[in-house]
Structures are given as structure tokens and as C-alpha cells.
Residue, then its C-alpha position, 0 to 999 in steps of 0.5 A: x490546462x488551468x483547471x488541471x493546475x488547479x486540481x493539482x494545487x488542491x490536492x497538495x494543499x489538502x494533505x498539508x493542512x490535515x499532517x500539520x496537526x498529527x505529523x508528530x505522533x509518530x507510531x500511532x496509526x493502526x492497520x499497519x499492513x495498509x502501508x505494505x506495497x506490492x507488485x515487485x516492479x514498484x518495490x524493485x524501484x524503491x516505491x517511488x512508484x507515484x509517478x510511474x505506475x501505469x498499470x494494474x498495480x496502480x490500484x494500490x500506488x495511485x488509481x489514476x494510473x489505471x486510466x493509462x493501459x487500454x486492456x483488461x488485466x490481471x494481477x497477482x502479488x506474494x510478499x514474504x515478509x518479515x517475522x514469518x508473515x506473508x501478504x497477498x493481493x489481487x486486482x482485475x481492472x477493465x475498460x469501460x465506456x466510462x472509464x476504468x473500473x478495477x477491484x481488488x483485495x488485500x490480505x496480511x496473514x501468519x501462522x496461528x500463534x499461541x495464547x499466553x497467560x498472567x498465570x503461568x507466563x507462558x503459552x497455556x496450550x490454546x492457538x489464536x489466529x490473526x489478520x487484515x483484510x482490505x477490498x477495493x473498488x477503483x474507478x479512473x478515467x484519462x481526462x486529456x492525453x496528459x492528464x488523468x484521475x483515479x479514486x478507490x474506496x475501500x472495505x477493511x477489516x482486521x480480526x483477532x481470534x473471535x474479535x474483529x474491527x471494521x472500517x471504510x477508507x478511501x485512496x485518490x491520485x493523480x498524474x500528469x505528463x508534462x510532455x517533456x522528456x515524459x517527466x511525469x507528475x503524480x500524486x496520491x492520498x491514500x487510506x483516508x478515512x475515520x479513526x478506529x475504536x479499540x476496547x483498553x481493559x485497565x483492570x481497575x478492579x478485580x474482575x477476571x475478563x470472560x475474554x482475553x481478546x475481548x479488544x473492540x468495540x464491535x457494535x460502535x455504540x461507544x461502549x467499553x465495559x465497566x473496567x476501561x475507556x475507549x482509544x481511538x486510533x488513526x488510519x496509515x493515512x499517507x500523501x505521496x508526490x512523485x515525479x519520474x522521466x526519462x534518462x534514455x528511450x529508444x525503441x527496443x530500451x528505456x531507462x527512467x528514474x524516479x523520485x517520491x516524498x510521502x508524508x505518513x501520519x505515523x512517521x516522519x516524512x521519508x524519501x524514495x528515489x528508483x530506476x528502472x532499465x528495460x531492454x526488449x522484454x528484460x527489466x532490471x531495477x534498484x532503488x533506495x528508502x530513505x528516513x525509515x528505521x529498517x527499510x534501506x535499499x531494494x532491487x528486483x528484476x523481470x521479463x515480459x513473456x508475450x503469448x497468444x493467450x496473454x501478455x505476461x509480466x513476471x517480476x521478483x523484488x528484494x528489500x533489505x529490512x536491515x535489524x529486522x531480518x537475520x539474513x538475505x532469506x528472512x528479508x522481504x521477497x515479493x513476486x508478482x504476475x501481470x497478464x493483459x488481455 
């Protein structure tokens, strides 16, 4: 128990003293779409989801949780979101003899967009592509029957027309179950890793650029070009505590809540709190985003459909994104299918 409580301390304290220096530079954390939840349970409950992942969908949240379901799973996950961009995710995880293992991949991506130039203001006919990719490996492993421990390092890439930038990160959490009235608490540090390197064109002088989407830094010799400097930008590096426990449990029903406060590097520290209310294979959820500039309330629902191939968990969730969406349909809409083995 000591070592446990140690374990805890240390990684709440490491996260502090790394936010001290940069909590301030609110917005200047690239790869954005790092920070795009997914599984429609954890979205239904406002993300406070910390605390109460315990599945597959852990990989994302908090790798510890995936030490706490004992069958080979499979996880699927589409969000519609904002501005007619879309992102995916998939996961497998299984039991070994020493411990969990999982993968997983992650892609943000939208329709071509239209290149527009200085010399006619407008688009000049060409299309370019865009989007962010992210594959994980995950081990966890249940060190006591209340505690366990997860970690996940990650490959990311983002691509730009024919520029890309790629860079590595790593995810780590933990839970533990105090045992009473199943109040769980979880922690979690995601997308640590080094900054990036962009290419900035000052256009000092009048050289025309061969390559309007010559961004990057590519071979990371520290290089630019004759005309502008190298900027560095940080990873969405997030630390999340979490805890969640029981309003009521029976055997056929339970009802639990949640409540989470993440410390990202590029925004001030916001607030979730969530619930989930089961009753035999029916879940309804609700949660609430507090401190963020769109993301306000969420809510979401799903069945749990047993078979003799799987057990199926399919799940819907809504978010309202407040100015960012016209109506209901341009909101976020995630969808998500769980099935164990």
C-alpha cells in the first residue's frame, strides 16, 4: 500500500512542476487533434472518463484501465465533428502472461481543400489534402486487485500536401480502487514527448517560394532556408485526475458519477464531471465541460447486445459545440462499437 501511495504522489507532482512553466501560453500546442476523445460512453459522460475507463477505449483516456477487463476486445470509433472534419479510431487489446497488450490507431481527416494564392485572392484551381495520424502500442498490467498501471508510446504523424512532420509521445495512467462504495481514483498523463519543429518563410526578401506548403523541417537538421527561423511548437501534453464511485448498484442496475480536472499545456485548467445510469443492457449518460471556450454539455446513450460470436457494446454521443456549430446536426456526433471476445 505504501508504494502504491507513493506512486500515486509521484505522478501528480510531475505534472505540476512541468505546467508551472508553460500553464500561460494558452493556444500554442500543435497536433490539436491528440486532444479529440473517443468512444461515445466516455464523450456521453462529459470525458470525465479518468476514473471510470475499464475497457478498450482505456488506450486513449488512461492505459491503466485495460488491465481491468480479462477478454480480447475490439474497438471501433467515428466522430463527426466540427467544420466537416471527421476522426477514427481503432484499437485491439488482449490478455497475455504478462499482462495487457493493445494497439491502436488514430486519424483526424476532411475533404480536399482548395489552394489560394497572394496573386489572385482566391483559390487558383489546385486541391491539397490534409491529416494526422497517431499509432499506439499499450502495455498494462493489474499490480493488486485495486491497483494497476498502464503505459502507451505513440507514433504521430501530420501531413500537409506533400510536407509531413513526424514525432513520437508517450501516455501513462493509473487507477486505484479504494474499496469503498467503488470510489475509484485515476490518473493519467497524456502526449508527453518533445516539441516540434515548423519551417516560418518571413519573406525578407523577394524570393518567390518553389513551394507554397514547404512547412517543415523534414530531415531535422535544424535548417529552415535563407528567408526565416525555426519555431518550435509543444505537443497537447494533458495531466488528468479523476475520481468516480457509485450513486447506486444493484445487480440488474447501477448509477455512477464522475468528476475530472485536466491541466492542458495550451489552455487553462477546465473541469468535467459525468453519469452514467445502466439498467440490464440499456446506459443512458449526461455530462457537463466546464472552463472551455465551446464545448459545454454532452449526453449520449447505448445497449449492450450479447451474441454467441460477441458481446456487443454500441454507443452514440452528443456534444453541443456552442459558436462553432450552426445547429444539432453540425454539432459533434460520435458513434462507437465495443465487442469482446
Amino acid at each position: 500500500m505504501k508504494k502504491i501511495l507513493i506512486i500515486l504522489v509521484i505522478l501528480t507532482l510531475i505534472p505540476v512542476s512541468i505546467f508551472a512553466e508553460v500553464f500561460a501560453k494558452s493556444g500554442t500546442a500543435s497536433l490539436q487533434f491528440l486532444k479529440l476523445g473517443v468512444d461515445a460512453r466516455a464523450i456521453g459522460m462529459g470525458e470525465a472518463y479518468t476514473a471510470v475507463t475499464d475497457d478498450i477505449s482505456s488506450i486513449y483516456w488512461n492505459p491503466a484501465g485495460l488491465a481491468l477487463k480479462y477478454e480480447t476486445q475490439v474497438f471501433f470509433s467515428h466522430t463527426n465533428w466540427v467544420a466537416e472534419t471527421y476522426h477514427e479510431f481503432a484499437a485491439f487489446s488482449k490478455e497475455t502472461d504478462y499482462g495487457f497488450i493493445g494497439a491502436s490507431f488514430s486519424l483526424l481527416h476532411m475533404p480536399d481543400m482548395e489552394v489560394t494564392t497572394e496573386e489572385n485572392f482566391g483559390p487558383n484551381g489546385q486541391e491539397f489534402s490534409y491529416s494526422d495520424i497517431a499509432v499506439g502500442l499499450t502495455y498494462a498490467n493489474a499490480f493488486t486487485d485495486k491497483f494497476s498501471f498502464g503505459l502507451t508510446g505513440k507514433w504521430i504523424r501530420e501531413n500537409i500536401a506533400e510536407e509531413d512532420i513526424n514525432t513520437v509521445a508517450v501516455d501513462l495512467g493509473t487507477l486505484y480502487n479504494t474499496g469503498f462504495k467503488n470510489i475509484i481514483i485515476g490518473m493519467a498523463l497524456r502526449n508527453f514527448g518533445p516539441d516540434i519543429r515548423y519551417k516560418v518563410d518571413n519573406d525578407n526578401d523577394d524570393s518567390i517560394d518553389e513551394d507554397p506548403f514547404d512547412l517543415f523541417d523534414n530531415d531535422g537538421d535544424g535548417v529552415i532556408d535563407e528567408d526565416g527561423p525555426e519555431t518550435e511548437f509543444k505537443i497537447p501534453m494533458n495531466f488528468s485526475l479523476g475520481v468516480s464511485g457509485d450513486i447506486m448498484r444493484k445487480e440488474s442496475s447501477y448509477w455512477i458519477a464522475s468528476m475530472q480536472l485536466d491541466n492542458c499545456v495550451d489552455r487553462e485548467e477546465t473541469w468535467n464531471i459525468g453519469t452514467e445510469y445502466n439498467i440490464n443492457n440499456f446506459f443512458l449518460r449526461a455530462g457537463y465541460q466546464i472552463g472551455y471556450d465551446a464545448a459545454s454539455y454532452s449526453f449520449g446513450f447505448g445497449v449492450r447486445v450479447p451474441t454467441r460470436i460477441a458481446i456487443f457494446n454500441i454507443d452514440y454521443a452528443y456534444t453541443d459545440m456552442g459558436r462553432l456549430q450552426e445547429d444539432f446536426a453540425t454539432g459533434a456526433h460520435r458513434i462507437s462499437l465495443k465487442m469482446s471476445f
